[in-house]
N, C-alpha and C positions, 0 to 999 in steps of 0.2 A: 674572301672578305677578311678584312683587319679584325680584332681582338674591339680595336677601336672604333670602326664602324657598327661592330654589332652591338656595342655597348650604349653607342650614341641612340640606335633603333630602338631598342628597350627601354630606354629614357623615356625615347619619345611617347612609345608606345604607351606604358605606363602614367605618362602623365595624360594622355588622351583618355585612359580609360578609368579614370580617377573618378569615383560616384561623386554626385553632389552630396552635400549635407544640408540643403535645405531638403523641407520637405517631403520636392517629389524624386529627390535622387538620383537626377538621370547623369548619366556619362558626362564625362567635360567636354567630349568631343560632338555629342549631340546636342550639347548646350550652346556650344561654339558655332554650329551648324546653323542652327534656328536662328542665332541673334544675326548672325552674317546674311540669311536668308532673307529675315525679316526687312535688314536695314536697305538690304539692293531692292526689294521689294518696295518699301515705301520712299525710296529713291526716288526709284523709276514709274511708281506706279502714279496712281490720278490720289495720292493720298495728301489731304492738305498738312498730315503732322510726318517728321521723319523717327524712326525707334536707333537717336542716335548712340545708343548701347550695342548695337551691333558694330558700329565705327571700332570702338574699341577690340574686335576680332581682329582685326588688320595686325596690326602690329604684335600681337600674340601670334597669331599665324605667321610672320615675318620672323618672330626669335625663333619659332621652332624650328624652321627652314635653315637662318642661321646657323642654330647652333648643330644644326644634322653636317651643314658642309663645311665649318670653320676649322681650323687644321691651330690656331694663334688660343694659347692658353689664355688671355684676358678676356678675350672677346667669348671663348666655352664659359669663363666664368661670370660674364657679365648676361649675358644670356640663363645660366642657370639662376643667378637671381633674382634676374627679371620675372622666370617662369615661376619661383618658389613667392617672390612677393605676390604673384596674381592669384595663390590660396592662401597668404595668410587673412585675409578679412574674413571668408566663412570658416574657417579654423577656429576662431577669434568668438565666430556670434554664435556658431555651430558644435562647441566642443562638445555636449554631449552627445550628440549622433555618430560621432566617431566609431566606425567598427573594424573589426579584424579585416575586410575588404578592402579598406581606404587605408588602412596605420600598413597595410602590406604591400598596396599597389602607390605610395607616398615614402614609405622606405626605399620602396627599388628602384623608383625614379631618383634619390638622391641620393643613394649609393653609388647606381651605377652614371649619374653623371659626376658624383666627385671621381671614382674609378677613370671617368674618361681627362677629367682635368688634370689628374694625377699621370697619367700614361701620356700625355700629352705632353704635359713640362720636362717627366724626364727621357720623351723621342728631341724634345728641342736643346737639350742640355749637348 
């Protein structure tokens, strides 16, 4: 494996296991779980209301995919701010819950995806 593929993995990873900062804190990737659950759930089920906040999953699950197979430096970068805008709103209403877990696993996701936009421009140079 590339330098650059493993870096893209650790992005990922890290941004998946980012705690919440509401309340109950759970993983972004068990949060992502639930709401996608939820929404094919009352899709498909006998439910007269739909929980269209899980819709919203789709296309976060779509950039991460993305940005794991894209090889084109704008499209890494347009992606990584898509992922960074979908936490700045509880950053925003949540700053004090901020802990050494999240400011750790939130640096290393945007570390190591400037590392990969950066190795990426100069393999395409």
């Amino acid at each position: 494996m590339s330098i650059i593929k493993i870096l893209k993995i650790v992005a990922i990873i890290s941004f998946l296991m980012l705690p919440g900062l509401s309340e109950n804190g759970i993983p972004y990737f068990a949060f992502l779980l639930y709401c996608l659950r939820q929404f094919i759930t009352d899709l498909f089920g006998n439910s007269n209301s739909i929980f269209w906040e899980g819709f919203l999953v789709l296309p976060i699950l779509a950039t991460l995919i993305v940005f794991l197979i894209s090889k084109v430096n704008k499209i890494l970068s347009f992606c990584f701010l898509g992922l960074l805008i979908t936490q700045i709103p509880s950053l925003i209403t949540n700053y004090k819950r901020i802990d050494f877990l999240f400011l750790f696993l939130f640096l290393t996701f945007i570390i190591s995806s400037i590392c990969v936009i950066v190795l990426i421009k100069k393999k395409q140079r």
